[in-house]
N, C-alpha and C positions, 0 to 999 in steps of 0.2 A: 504493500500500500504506500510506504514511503519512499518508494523505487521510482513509482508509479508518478508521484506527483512533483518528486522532483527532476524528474526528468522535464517536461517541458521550461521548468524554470530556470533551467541551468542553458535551457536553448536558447534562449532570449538574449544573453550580451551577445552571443556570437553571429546572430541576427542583426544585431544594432552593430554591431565590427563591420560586418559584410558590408552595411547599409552605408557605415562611412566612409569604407573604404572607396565604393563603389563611386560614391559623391567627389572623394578627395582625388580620384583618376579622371573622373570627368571634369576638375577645376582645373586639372595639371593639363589636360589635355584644350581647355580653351584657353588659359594664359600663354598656352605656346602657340596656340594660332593668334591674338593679339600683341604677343612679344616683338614683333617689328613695329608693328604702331606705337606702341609704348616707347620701346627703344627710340624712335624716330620722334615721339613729343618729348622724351628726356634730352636727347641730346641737342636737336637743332630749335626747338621753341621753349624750356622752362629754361636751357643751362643761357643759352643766349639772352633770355631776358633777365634773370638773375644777375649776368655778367653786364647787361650793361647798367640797371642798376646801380652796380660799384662803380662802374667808367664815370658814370656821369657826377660823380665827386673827386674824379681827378682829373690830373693833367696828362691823358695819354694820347701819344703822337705815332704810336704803332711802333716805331723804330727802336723807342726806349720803352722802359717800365714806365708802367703806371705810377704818379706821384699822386697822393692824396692832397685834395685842396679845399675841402667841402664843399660848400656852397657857392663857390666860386663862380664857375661854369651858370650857375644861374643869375649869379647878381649881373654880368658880363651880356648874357640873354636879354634881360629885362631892361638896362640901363645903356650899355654901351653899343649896340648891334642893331642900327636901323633898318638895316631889311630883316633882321626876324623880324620886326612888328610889320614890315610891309610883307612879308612871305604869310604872316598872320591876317593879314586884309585882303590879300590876295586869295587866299584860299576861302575866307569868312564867304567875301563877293562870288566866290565858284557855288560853296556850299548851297547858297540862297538863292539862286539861279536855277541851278541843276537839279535840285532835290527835288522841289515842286512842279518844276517843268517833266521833270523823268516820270513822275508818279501820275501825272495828268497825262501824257498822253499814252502811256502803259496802260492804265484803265481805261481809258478810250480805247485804246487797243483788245484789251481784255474784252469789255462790250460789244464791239462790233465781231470779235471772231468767237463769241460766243453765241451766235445765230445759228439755225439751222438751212445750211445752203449747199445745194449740191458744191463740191471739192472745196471746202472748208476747210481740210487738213490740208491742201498746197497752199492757201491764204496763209496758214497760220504759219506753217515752215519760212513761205518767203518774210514773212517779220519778222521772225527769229533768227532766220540767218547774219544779219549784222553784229549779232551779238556775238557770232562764231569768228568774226575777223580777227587776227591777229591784232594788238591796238598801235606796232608801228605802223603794218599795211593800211589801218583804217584813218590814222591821221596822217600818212602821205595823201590818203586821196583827199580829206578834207581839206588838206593845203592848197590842193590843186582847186579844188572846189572852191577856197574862198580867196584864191587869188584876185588881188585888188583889180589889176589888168584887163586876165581875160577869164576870171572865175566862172564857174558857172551860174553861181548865186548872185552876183553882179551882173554877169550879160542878165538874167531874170529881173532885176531889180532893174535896171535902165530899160528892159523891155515893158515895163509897165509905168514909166514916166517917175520913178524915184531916181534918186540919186545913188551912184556906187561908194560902197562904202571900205575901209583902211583892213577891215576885219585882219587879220595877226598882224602887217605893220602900224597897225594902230594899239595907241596903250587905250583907246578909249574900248574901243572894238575887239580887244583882241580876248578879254575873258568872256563873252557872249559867242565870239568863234569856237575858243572851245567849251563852252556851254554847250553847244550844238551838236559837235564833232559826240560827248556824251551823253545827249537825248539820242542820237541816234545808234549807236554802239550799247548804249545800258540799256534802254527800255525792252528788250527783248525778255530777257529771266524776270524780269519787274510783269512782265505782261501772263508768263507762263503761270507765276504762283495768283497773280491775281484770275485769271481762267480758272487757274484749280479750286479757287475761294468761289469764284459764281457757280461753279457745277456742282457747289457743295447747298446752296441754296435749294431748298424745298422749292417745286414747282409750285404746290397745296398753296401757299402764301403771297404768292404774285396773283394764283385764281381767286382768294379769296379779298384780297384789295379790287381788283377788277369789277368783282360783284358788288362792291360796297359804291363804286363809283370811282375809283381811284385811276390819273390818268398816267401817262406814261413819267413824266417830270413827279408827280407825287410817289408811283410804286417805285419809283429808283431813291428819291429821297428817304423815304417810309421804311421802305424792306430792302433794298439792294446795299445802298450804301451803309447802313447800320452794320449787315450780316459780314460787309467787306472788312471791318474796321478791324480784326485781328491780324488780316494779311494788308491792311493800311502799317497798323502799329509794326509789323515785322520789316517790312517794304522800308519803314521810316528812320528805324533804327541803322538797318545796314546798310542804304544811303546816305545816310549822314558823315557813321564811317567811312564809309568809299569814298566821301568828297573831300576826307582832309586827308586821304593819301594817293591823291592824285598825284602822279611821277611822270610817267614814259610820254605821255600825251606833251604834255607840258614841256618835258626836254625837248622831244623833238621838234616842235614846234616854237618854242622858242630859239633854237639853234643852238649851238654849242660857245657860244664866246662868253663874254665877261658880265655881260645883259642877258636875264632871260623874256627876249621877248621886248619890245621900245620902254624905256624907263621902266624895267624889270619888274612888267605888268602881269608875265607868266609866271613868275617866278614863287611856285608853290611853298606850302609847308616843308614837305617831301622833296622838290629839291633841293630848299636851302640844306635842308640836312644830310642831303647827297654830298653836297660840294665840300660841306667841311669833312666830311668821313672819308670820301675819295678822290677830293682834289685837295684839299687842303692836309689831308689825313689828321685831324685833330677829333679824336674820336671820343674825347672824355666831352667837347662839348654836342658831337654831336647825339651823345649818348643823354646829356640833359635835355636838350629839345625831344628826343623820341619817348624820353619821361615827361616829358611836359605835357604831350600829347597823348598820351596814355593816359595821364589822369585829368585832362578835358575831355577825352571821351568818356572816359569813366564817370564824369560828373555829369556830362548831358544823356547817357543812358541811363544813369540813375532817375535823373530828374523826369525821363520818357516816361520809365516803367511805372514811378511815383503818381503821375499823372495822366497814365493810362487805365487806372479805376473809373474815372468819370468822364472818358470815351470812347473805350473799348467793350465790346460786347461781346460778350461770349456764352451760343446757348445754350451749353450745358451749365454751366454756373446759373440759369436763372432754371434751372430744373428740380 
């Protein structure tokens, strides 16, 4: 009888052995399929942001060691360095241009190719293809394109009795050129996640505005636009990013000399912090400016997310 009853209870750790062992092979077995990505975010994105971090409290020039200087590097930013605060205007002017224009006619876009129409799927590819351009190929042509001379956006513009305009040898024209150069290149992924948000909208809710009286202008204010505002808030955050590390567009088009661009109108955040890291090689400062800009965007996605309770809608949370 005691044989009897200790037998299954003596089975029970060996069951719960098996049971972790079984679990502890199948953990060892997913960390080694994740262990290059791991490997690949330790080494080239936390040890790199870590290290500059430290850079940007000292004086290092690549050739020598790093010298500690603290604060240095930023009082020299803030006080003595007139194009950071223009590479700061410069880029402020891109931001406030681009964001809004990219996000309007991305959802313009997203509405119209959200129809039902025979070959809808070649519509939608040809407006996403600009997005696939390489972005030197894409601002060579727009160079070409807004050549003051014989642009194509100027022969248009005098074809229609305006005047032609400086667009990149102009300092006035020249952040609106490449405004343009990225409404046209970005709004493509801007337009796909925003498709993906309207196909995510109940039909039921368009029929039942309709029935109530609702016209085309009110069901898009009422139900469209409300349901959109998750893929608005995502759309707004990662554009805002993307706009203060605007780089490659920027060099190239402003050319390679000592100006970026007439009175060093192009002359981004992102470059300036090119030029001290690989032309100047003084990388302790330019390791404060890419701190500086870490924690301005950290403060304006904080201050997004803050204030995206009271325009953001989301509708399982009202479930």
């Amino acid at each position: 009888m005691g044989t009897a009853l200790a037998g299954p209870t003596a089975g029970v750790p060996q069951k719960a052995r098996r049971s972790t062992g079984r679990r502890l092979r199948e953990n060892l077995r997913g960390y080694a399929f994740v262990s290059p990505w791991i490997f690949s975010l330790l080494v080239f994105t936390a040890y790199p942001m870590l290290a500059s971090f430290y850079f940007a409290m000292t004086d290092y020039s690549v050739l020598n060691p790093p010298v500690w200087t603290g604060l240095q590097n930023f009082r020299v930013m803030f006080t003595k360095d007139p194009l950071y605060w223009k590479s700061v205007y410069n880029s402020a002017y891109y931001a406030l241009l681009a964001v809004p224009l990219q996000m309007i006619v991305a959802l313009g876009l997203a509405l119209m190719l959200n129809q039902r129409v025979r070959g809808i799927g070649v519509y939608r590819t040809v407006y996403y293809l600009p997005s696939l351009m390489p972005t030197v190929a894409g601002t060579l042509l727009w160079m070409l394109i807004l050549n003051p001379r014989h642009g194509l956006l100027n022969l248009g513009l005098q074809a229609i009795g305006l005047p032609k305009l400086g667009w990149l040898s102009s300092a006035t024209w020249s952040k609106p050129g490449l405004v343009l150069m990225a409404v046209w290149t970005g709004s493509g992924w801007i337009m796909l996640i925003f498709l993906a948000a309207l196909k995510e909208i109940p039909e039921s809710l368009h029929e039942a505005a309709m029935i109530d009286g609702a016209n085309a202008w009110q069901r898009f204010f009422s139900v469209t636009l409300p349901l959109l505002t998750p893929a608005i808030f995502f759309n707004l955050v990662m554009e805002i990013i993307g706009s203060f590390q605007v780089f490659a567009s920027a060099l190239i088009a402003g050319g390679s000399g000592q100006t970026a661009g007439p009175l060093n109108s192009l002359l981004m955040y992102m470059l300036h912090l090119y030029r001290y890291a690989f032309r100047y090689f003084d990388m302790g400062y330019a390791s404060a400016m890419a701190l500086a800009l870490f924690v301005f965007l950290v403060i304006i996605t904080m201050a997004l997310v803050k204030s995206s309770g009271s325009w953001v809608y989301y509708e399982t949370a009202r479930r």
